[in-house]
BASE-104089 format. One line per 10 residues: number of its first residue (from 1); their letters; for each residue x negated, y, z negated of N, C-alpha, C. Coordinates in steps of 0.05 Angstrom, whole numbers, m for minus. Each point is the difference from the previous one (the first is absolute). Layout:
N
NUM = a = X/Y/Z/X/Y/Z/X/Y/Z | ...
//
This chain:
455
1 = xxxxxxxxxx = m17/m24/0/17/24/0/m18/25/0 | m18/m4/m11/m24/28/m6/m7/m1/28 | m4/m19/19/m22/6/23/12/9/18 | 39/m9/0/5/16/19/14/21/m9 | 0/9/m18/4/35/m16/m22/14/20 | m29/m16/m11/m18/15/11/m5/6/30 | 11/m23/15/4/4/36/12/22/m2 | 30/9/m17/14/10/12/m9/31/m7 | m16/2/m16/m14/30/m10/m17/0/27 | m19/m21/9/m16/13/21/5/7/25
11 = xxxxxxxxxx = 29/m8/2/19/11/28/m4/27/10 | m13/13/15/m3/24/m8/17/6/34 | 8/29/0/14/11/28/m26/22/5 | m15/m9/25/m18/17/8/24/25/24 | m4/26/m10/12/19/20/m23/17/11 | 3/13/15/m20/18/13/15/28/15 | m6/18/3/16/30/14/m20/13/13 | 5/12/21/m21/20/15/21/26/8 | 3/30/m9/8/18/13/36/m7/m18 | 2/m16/m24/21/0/m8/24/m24/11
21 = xxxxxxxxxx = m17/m8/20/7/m19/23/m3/m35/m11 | 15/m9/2/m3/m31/m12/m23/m16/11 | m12/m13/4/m17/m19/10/m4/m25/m11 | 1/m5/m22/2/m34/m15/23/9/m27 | 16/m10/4/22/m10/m15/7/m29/m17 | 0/3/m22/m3/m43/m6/m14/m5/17 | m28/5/2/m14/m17/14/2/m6/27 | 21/14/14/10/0/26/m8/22/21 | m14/m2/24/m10/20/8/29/4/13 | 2/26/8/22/12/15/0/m3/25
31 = xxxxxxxxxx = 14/8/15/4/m22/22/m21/24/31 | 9/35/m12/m20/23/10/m34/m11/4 | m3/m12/m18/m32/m7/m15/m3/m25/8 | 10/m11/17/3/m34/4/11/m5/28 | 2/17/15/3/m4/35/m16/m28/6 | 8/m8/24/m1/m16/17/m4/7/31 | m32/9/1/m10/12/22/4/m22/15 | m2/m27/2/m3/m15/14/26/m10/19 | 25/17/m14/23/4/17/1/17/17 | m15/24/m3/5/24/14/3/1/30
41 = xxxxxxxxxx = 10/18/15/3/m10/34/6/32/1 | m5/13/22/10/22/9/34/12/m3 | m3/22/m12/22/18/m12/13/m22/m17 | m16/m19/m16/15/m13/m22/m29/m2/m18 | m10/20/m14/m15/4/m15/4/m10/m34 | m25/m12/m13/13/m2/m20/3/13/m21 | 16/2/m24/12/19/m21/m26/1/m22 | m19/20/9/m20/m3/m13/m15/22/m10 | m5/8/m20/m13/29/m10/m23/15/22 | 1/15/17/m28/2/13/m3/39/m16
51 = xxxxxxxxxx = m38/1/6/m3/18/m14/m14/14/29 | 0/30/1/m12/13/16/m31/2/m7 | m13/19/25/m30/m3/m11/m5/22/m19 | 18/17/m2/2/22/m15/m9/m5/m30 | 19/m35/m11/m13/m6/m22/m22/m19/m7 | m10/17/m21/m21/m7/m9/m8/m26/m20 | 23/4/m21/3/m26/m18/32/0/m6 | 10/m30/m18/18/m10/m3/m4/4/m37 | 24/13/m10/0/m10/m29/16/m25/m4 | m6/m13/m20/13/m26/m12/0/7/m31
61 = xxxxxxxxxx = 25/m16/m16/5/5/m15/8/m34/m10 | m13/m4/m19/12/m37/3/m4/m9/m38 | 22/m13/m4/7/m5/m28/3/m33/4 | 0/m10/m26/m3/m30/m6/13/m1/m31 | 18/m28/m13/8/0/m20/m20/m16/m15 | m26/m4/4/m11/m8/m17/m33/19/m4 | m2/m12/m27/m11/29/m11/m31/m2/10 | m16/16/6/m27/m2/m6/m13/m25/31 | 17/7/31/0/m26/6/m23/19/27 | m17/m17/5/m4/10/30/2/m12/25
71 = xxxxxxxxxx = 0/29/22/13/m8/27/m18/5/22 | m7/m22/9/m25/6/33/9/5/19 | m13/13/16/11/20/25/m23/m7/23 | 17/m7/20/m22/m5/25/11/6/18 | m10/21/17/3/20/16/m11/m7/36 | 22/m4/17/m19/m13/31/10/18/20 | m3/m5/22/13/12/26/3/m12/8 | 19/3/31/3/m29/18/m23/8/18 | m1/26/8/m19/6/32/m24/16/m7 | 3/7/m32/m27/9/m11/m5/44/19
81 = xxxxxxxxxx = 19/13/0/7/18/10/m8/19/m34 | m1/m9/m19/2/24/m15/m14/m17/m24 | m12/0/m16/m18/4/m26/19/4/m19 | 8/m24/m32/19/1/m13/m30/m1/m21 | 14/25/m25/m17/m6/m22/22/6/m22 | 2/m20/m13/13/m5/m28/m10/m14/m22 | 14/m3/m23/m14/m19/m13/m8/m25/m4 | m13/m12/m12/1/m38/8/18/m4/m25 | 3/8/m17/19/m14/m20/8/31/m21 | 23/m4/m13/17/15/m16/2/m14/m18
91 = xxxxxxxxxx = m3/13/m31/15/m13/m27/22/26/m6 | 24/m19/m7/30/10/m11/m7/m3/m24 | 0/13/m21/2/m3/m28/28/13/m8 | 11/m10/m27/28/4/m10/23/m6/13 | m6/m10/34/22/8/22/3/23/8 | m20/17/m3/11/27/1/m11/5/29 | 11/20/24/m6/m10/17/m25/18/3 | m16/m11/28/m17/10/11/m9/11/28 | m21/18/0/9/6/22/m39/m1/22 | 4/m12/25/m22/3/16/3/8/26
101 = xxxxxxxxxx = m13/13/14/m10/10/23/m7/m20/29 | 20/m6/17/m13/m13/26/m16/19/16 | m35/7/7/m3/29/11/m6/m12/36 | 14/10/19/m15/1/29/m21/15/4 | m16/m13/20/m18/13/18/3/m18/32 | 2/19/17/10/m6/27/m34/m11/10 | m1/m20/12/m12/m8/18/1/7/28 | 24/0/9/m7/m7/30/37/7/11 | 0/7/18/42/6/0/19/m21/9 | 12/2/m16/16/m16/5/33/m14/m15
111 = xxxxxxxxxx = 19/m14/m2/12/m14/m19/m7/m19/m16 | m2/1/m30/m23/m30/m4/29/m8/m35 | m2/m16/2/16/m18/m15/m17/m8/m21 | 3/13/m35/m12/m1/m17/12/m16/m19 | m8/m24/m16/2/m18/m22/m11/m3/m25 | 20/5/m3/m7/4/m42/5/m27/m16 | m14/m10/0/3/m33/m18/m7/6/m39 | 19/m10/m4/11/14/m32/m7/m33/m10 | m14/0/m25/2/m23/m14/m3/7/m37 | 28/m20/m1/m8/7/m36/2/m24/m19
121 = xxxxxxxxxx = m25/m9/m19/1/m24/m7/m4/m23/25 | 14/m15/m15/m4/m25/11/33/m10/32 | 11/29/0/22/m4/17/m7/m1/29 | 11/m5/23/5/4/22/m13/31/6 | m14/m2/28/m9/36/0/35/12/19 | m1/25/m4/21/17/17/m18/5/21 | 11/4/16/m9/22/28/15/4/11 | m9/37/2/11/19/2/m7/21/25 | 12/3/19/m15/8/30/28/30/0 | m28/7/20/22/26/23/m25/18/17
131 = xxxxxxxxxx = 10/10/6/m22/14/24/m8/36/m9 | m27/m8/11/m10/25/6/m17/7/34 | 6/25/1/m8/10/30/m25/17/m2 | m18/3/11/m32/13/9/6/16/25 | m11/22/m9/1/21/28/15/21/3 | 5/14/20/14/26/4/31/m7/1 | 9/16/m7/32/m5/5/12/28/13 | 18/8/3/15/19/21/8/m9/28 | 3/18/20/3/0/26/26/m8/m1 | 20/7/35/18/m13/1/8/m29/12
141 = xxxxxxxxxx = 17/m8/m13/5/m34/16/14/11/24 | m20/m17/17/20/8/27/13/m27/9 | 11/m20/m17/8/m21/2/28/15/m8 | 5/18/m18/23/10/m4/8/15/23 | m19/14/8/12/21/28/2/m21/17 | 3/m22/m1/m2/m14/28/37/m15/0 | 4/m1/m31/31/m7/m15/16/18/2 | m9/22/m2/20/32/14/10/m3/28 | m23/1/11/m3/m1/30/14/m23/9 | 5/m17/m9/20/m31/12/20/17/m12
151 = xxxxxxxxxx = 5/9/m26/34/7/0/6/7/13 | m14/32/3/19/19/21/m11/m17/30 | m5/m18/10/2/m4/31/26/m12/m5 | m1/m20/m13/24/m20/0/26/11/m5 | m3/22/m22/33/8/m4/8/16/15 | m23/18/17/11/18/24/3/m13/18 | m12/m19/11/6/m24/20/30/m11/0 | 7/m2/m32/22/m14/2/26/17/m5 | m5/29/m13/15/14/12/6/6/27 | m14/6/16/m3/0/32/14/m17/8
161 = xxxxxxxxxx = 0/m25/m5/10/m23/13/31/m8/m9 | 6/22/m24/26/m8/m11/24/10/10 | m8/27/24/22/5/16/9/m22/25 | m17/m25/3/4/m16/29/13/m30/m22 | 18/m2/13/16/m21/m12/m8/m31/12 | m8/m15/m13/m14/m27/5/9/m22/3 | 11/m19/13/8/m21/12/15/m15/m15 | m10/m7/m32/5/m19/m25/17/28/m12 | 6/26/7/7/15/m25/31/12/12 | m1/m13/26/31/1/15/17/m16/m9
171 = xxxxxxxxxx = m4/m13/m25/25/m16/1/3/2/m42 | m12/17/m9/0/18/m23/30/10/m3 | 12/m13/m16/29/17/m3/m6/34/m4 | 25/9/17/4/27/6/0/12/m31 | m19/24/m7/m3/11/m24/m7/m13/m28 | m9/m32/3/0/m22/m26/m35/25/0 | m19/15/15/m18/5/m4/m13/23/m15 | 25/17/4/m2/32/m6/3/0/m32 | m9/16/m5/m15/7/m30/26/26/m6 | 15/7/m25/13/24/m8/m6/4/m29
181 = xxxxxxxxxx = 13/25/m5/m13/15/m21/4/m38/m25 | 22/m8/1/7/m18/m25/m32/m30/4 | m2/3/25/m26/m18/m3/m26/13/m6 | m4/22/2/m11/13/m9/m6/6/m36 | 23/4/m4/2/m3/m35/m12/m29/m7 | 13/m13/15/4/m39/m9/m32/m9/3 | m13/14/17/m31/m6/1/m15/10/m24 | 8/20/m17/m7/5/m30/1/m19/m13 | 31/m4/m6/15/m10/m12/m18/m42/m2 | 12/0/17/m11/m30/15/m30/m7/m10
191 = xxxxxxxxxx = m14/22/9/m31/m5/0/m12/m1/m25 | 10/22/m21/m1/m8/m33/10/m24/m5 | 17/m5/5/8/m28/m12/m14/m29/5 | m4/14/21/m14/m37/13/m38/9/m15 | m12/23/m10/m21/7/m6/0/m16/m26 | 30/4/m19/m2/m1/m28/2/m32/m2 | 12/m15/21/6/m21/m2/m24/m25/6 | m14/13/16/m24/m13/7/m29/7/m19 | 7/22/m14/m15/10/m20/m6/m16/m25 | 32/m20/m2/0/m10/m20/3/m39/0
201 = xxxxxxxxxx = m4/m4/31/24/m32/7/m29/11/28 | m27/2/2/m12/8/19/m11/m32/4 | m13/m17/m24/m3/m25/7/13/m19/10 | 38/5/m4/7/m12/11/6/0/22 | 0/26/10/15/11/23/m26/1/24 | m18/m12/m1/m33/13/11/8/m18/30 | m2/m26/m12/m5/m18/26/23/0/15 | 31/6/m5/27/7/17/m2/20/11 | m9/9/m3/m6/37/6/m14/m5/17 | m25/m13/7/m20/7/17/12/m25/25
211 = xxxxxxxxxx = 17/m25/m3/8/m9/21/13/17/12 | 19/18/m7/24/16/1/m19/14/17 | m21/12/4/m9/20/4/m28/m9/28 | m4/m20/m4/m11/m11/25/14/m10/22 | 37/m10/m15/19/0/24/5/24/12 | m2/21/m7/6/20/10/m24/16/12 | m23/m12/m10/m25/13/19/0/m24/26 | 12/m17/m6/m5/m26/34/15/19/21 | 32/5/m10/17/11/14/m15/26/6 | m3/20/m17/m22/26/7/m19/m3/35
221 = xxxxxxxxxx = m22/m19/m8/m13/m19/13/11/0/29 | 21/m25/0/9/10/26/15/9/19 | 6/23/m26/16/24/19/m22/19/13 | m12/2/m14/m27/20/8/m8/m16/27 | m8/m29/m2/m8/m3/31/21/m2/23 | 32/6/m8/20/m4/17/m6/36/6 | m17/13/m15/4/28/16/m19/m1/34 | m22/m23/m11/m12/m4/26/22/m7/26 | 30/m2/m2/6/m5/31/m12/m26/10 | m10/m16/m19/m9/m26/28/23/m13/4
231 = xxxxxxxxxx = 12/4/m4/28/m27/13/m3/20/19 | 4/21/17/6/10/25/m25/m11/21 | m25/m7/m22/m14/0/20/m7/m35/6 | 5/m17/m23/m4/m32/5/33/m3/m6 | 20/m2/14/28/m9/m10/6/m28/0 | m28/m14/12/4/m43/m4/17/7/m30 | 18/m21/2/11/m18/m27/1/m31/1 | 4/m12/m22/m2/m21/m9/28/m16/m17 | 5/m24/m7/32/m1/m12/m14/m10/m23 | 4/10/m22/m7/m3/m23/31/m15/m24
241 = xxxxxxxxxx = m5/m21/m8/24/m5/m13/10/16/m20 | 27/11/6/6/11/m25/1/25/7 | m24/9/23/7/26/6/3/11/27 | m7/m26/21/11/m1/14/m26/16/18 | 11/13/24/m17/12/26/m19/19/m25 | m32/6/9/m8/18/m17/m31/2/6 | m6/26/7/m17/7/13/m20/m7/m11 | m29/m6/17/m23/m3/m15/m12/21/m17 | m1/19/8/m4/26/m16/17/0/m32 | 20/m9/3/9/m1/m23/m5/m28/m18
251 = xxxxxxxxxx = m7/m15/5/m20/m20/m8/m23/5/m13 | m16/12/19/m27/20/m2/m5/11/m22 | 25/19/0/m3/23/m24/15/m8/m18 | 10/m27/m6/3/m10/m24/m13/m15/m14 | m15/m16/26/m27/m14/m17/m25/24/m17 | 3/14/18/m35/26/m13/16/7/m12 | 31/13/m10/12/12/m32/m10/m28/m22 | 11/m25/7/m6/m22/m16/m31/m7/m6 | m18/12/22/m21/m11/m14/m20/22/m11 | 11/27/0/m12/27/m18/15/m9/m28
261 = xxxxxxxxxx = 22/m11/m5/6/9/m22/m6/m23/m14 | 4/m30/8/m14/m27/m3/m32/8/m20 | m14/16/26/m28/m4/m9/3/32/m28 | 5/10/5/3/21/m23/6/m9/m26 | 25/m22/0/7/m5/m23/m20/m15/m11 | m18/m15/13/m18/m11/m14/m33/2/m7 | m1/30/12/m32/15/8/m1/35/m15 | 42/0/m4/m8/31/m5/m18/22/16 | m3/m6/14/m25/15/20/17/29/8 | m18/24/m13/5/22/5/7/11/36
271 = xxxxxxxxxx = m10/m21/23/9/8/15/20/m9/10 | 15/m19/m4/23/m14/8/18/19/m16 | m2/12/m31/11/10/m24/6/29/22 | m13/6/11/8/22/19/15/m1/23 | m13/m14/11/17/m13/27/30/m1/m8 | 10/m17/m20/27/m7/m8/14/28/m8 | m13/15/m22/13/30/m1/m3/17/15 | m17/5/15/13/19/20/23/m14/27 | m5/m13/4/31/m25/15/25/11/m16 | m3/m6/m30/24/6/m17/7/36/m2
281 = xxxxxxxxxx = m16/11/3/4/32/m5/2/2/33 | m7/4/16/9/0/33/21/m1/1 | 16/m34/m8/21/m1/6/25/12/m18 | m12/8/m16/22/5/m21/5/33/9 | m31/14/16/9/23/0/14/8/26 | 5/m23/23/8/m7/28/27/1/m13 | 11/m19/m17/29/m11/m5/19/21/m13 | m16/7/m26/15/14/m20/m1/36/12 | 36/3/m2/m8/33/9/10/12/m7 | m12/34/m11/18/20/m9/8/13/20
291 = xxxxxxxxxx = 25/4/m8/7/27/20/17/27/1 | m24/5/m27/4/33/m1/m25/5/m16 | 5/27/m5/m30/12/m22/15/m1/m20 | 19/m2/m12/14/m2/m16/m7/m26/m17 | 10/m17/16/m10/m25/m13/m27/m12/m6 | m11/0/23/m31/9/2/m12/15/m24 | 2/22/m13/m14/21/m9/16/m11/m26 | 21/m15/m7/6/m7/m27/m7/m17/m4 | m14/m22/10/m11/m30/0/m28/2/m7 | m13/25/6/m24/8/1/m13/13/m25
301 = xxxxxxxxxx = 27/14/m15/0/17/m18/0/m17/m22 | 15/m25/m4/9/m22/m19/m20/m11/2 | m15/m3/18/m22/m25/1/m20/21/m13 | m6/22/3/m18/13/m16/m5/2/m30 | 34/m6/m7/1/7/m27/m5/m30/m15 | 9/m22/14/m3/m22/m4/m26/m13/m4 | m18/11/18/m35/0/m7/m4/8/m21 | 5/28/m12/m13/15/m8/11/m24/m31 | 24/m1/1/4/m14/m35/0/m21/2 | m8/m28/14/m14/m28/m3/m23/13/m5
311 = xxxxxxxxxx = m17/9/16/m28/m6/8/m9/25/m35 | 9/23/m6/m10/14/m25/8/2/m29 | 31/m8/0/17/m6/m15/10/m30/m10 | m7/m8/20/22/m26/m16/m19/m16/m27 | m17/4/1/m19/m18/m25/16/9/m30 | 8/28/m2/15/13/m20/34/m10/m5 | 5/m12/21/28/m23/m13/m12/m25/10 | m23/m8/9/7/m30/m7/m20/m9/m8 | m25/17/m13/m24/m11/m4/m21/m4/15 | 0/m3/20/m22/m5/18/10/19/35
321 = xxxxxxxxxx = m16/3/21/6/7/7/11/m23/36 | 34/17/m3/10/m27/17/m6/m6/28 | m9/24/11/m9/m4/31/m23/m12/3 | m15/6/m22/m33/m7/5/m6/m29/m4 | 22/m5/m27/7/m33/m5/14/m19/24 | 11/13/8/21/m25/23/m27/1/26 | m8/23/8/m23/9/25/m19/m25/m6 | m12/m4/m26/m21/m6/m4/m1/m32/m4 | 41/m4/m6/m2/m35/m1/10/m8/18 | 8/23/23/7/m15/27/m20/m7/22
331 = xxxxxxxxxx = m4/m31/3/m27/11/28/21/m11/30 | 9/25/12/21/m3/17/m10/23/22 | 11/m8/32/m9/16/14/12/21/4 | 1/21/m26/18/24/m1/m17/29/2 | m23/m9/2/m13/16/1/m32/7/18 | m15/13/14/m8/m8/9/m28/11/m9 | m17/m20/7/m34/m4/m11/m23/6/17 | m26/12/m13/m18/5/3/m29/1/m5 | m13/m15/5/m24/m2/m22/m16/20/4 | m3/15/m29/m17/24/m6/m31/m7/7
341 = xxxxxxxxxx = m8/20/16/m24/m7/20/m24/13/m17 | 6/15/m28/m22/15/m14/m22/m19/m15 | m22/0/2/m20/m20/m9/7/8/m41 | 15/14/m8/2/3/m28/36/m7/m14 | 10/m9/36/28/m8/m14/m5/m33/m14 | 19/m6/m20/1/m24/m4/0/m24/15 | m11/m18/m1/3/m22/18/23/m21/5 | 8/0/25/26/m13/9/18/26/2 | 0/26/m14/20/15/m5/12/14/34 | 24/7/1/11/9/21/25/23/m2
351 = xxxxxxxxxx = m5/20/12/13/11/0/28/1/13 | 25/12/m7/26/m10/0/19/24/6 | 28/m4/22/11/16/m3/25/m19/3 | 18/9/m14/31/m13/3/17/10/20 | 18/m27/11/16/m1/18/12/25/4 | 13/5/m29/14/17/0/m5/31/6 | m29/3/7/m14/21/1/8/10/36 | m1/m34/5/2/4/28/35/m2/9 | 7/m12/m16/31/m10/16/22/24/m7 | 1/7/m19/18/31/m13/m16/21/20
361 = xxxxxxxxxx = m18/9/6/0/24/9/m6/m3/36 | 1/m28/5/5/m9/25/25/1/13 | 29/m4/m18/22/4/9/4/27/6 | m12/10/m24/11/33/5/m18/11/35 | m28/m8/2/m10/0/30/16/m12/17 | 13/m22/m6/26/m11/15/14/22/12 | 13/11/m13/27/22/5/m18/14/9 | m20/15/2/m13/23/4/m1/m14/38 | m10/m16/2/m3/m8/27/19/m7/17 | 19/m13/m15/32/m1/21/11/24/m8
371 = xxxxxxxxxx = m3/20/m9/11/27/1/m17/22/21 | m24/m14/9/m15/17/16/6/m23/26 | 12/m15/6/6/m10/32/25/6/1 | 25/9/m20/17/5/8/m11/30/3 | m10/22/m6/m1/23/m4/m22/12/10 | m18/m13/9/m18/7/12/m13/29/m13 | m11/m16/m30/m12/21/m14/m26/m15/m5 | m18/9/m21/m24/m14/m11/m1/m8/m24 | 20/m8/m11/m3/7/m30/m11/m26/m17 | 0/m29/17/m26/m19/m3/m27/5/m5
381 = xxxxxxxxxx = m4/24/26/m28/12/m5/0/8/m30 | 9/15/m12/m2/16/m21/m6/m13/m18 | 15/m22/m3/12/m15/m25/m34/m21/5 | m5/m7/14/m19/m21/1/m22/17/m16 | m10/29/12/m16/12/m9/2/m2/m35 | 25/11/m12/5/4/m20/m5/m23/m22 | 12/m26/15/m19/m27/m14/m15/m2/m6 | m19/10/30/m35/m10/m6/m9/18/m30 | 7/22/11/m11/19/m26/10/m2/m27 | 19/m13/m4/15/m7/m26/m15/m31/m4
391 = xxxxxxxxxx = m18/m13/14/m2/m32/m12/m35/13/m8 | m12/16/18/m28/17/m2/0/10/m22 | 18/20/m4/5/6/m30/2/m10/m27 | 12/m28/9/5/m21/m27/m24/m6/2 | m16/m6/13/m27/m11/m1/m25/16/m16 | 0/29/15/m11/22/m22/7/m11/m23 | 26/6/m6/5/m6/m34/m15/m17/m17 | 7/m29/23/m17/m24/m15/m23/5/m8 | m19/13/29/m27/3/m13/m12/12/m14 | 15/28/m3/m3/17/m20/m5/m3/m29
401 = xxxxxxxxxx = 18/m13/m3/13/m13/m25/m8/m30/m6 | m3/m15/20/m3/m31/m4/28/m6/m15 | 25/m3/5/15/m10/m7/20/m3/23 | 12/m22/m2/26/m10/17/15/22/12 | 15/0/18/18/29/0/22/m15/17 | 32/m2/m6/13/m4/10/5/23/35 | m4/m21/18/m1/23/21/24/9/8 | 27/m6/m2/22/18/5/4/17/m25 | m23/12/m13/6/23/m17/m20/17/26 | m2/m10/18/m7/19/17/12/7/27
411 = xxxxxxxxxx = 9/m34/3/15/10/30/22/3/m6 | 20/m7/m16/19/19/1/15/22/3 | m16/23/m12/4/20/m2/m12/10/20 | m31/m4/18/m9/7/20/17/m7/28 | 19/m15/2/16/m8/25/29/13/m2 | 5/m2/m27/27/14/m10/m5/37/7 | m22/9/m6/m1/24/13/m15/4/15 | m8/m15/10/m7/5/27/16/0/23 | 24/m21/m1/24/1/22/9/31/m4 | 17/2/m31/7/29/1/m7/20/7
421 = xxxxxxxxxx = m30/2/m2/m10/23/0/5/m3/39 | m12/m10/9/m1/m5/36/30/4/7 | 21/m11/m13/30/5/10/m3/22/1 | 2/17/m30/1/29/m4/m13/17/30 | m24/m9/m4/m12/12/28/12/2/26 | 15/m22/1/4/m2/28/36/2/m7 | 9/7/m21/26/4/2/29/m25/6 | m12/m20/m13/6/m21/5/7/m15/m27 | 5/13/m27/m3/m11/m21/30/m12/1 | 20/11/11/40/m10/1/m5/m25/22
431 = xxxxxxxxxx = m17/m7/16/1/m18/21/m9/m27/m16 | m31/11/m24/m9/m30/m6/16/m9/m22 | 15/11/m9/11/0/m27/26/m22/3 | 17/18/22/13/m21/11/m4/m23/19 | m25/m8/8/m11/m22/9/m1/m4/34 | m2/m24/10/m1/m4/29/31/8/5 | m3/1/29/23/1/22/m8/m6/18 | 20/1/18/m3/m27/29/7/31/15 | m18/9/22/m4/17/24/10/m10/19 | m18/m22/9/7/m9/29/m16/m35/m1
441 = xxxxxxxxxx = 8/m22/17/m6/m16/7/m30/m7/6 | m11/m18/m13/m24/m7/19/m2/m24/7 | m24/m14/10/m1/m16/11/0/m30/m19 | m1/m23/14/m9/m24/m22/m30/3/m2 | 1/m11/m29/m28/m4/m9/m5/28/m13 | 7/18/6/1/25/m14/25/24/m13 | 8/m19/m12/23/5/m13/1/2/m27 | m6/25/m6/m2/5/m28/24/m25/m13 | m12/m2/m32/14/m13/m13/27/11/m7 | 6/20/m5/18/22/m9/27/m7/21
451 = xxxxx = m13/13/24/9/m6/33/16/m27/6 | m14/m31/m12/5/m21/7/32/m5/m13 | 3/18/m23/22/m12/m18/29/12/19 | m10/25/11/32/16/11/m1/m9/32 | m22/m26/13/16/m4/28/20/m22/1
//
């Protein structure tokens, strides 16, 4: 009975803290301090402390429940990029805690993966890793300018393309597409809810969600290559059971939807992860249409406000913060990727912009362009301009600051007055307000969407 009194006195809970920050808990390294580089793969980096070259040393702060006990410290690199000097061993006396110094000196530049092997007594050692970087840091990533530059081609592209009505989109029930002020609300409304719900039911909801969401990038997929027109130009068909006469092309472009999203689901690969979302934002901004500034400019206005309180507010009712939480446990092609090309960004890390960055202020380019073939104005031009400079801007912010920036706290309001301001100009603010009208007849294949519903 005495000997195991006495086991149970020498039980001790080794903890450790750096910066106030947890690092060994019961003896448990944290999970920050304990990555699994050996998973890592491009824009799926692992969840791991990295330090800039800026610093110099690491404080530690590390306690033990037994009294008078000491703790050895052995200090490595993986690539030998930087010079670790700490101590070889620590004594805790009273439990009371203590505190030592990890100090850098840079060798040579680079990312280098540093290990702290903790031993106390006669237990199991800890090890305890995360990264440090050597060398200059600044400059801009032009891996990000290169993520700008695909938005705006693609969403002006697919505004452009959203006044010519497409082969698969002729048989779209009359108005099931058009957007009004009440869907407009309901996209608030709707979009909190499904945030709060996945916020909280996100493990369960992860892997339904992302089938859900690769069926709809196949279909994406090959509507985008039905914009290519090849049935006009190979019209062979084949009798397929079940579906009867059916062109090779459409074959074609169901096998390459099935085998981008096939191989994605099982590679994650940031470029298929793109491929699939912009397919999905194209078509959504081809299909879905406003048609007025009215609606438009209130969809735009809600979505602004709706950024602004997920992405800065919501941590204050629910604890944590809910956009950053659902973003960060979804790996779904909603967004699109980039790997940061700076020799001082993190490794694997990639830069990111959401769908929604592109697909909300794409509709509103929507209307702007079937309002300029019925009207033979420019007001696409304008609006495209107004994007670039509103996503340029969010980007300043980031760098300025180094922090996240929801980007329709920029385009919103930059497209929202920017139409006005150009109506105003041109005296046209009663025309966009109340939306398209039908002039005169045009031809097939170029028949505004607006146009298609009143022949």
């Amino acid at each position: 009975m005495f000997i195991l009194i006495s086991l149970l006195i020498q039980v001790s809970s080794l903890e450790m803290t750096t910066s106030s920050v947890s690092v060994i808990k019961d003896n448990k390294v944290e999970s920050y301090f304990s990555p699994d580089f050996s998973s890592e793969f491009q824009c799926h980096e692992s969840s791991s402390v990295s330090e800039s070259s800026k610093s110099l040393e690491r404080k530690f702060e590390v306690t033990s429940d037994l009294n008078n006990t000491i703790i050895t410290i052995e200090m490595s690199s993986e690539y030998d990029y930087v010079k670790l000097d700490a101590p070889n061993s620590i004594r805790i006396n009273n439990g009371k805690k203590t505190d030592f110094d990890v100090k850098y000196s840079c060798k040579s530049d680079g990312w280098d993966r540093v290990s702290m092997k903790i031993k106390e007594g006669d237990r199991e050692p800890i090890l305890v890793k995360w990264q440090k970087y050597c060398g200059n840091e600044g400059g801009f990533d032009f891996g990000l300018f290169g993520l700008l530059v695909c938005a705006i081609c693609v969403v002006g592209f697919a505004a452009d393309r959203a006044k010519i009505v497409s082969s698969w989109q002729e048989d779209i029930e009359d108005g099931a597409d058009v957007l009004t002020v009440y869907h407009a609300i309901g996209f608030v409304v709707v979009g909190s809810l499904f945030l709060i719900i996945l916020f909280f039911f996100i493990k369960y909801l992860a892997i339904v969600l992302e089938v859900l969401i690769l069926i709809f990038g196949a279909g994406s997929i090959i509507g985008v290559i039905d914009e290519l027109n090849l049935g006009t130009k190979f019209p062979q068909t084949t009798i397929l059971p079940y579906f009867g006469s059916t062109l090779y092309v459409a074959i074609f472009s169901a096998l390459v939807s099935l085998c981008i999203v096939t191989i994605y689901a099982f590679t994650k690969n940031w470029i298929l992860n793109n491929i699939i979302g912009l397919c999905f934002a194209y078509i959504m901004i081809k299909t879905v249409k406003i048609p007025s500034f009215k609606v438009g400019g209130l969809l735009l206005s809600l979505a602004f406000f709706y950024d602004i309180y997920w992405v800065f507010f919501s941590q204050y009712a629910f604890g944590a913060n809910v956009m950053v939480s659902v973003a960060s446990g979804l790996d779904l092609p909603i967004k699109l990727e980039c790997p940061r090309l700076l020799s001082s960004a993190i490794p694997y890390t990639c830069s990111m912009l959401g769908l929604g960055d592109l697909a909300l202020p794409g509709l509103f380019l929507a209307f702007a362009s079937r309002f300029d073939h019925i009207n033979s104005t420019s007001y696409l031009k304008v609006m495209i301009v107004c994007y670039s400079i509103a996503l340029f801007m969010c980007v300043g912010v980031l760098v300025i600051f180094n922090h996240p920036q929801p980007a329709l706290l920029y385009i919103s309001p930059m497209l929202v007055f920017g139409m006005l301001g150009f109506s105003l100009y041109r005296g046209e603010l009663g025309i966009i307000w109340k939306g398209l009208s039908v002039s005169r007849p045009l031809t097939a294949y170029e028949v505004p969407m607006e146009e298609m519903r009143n022949r």
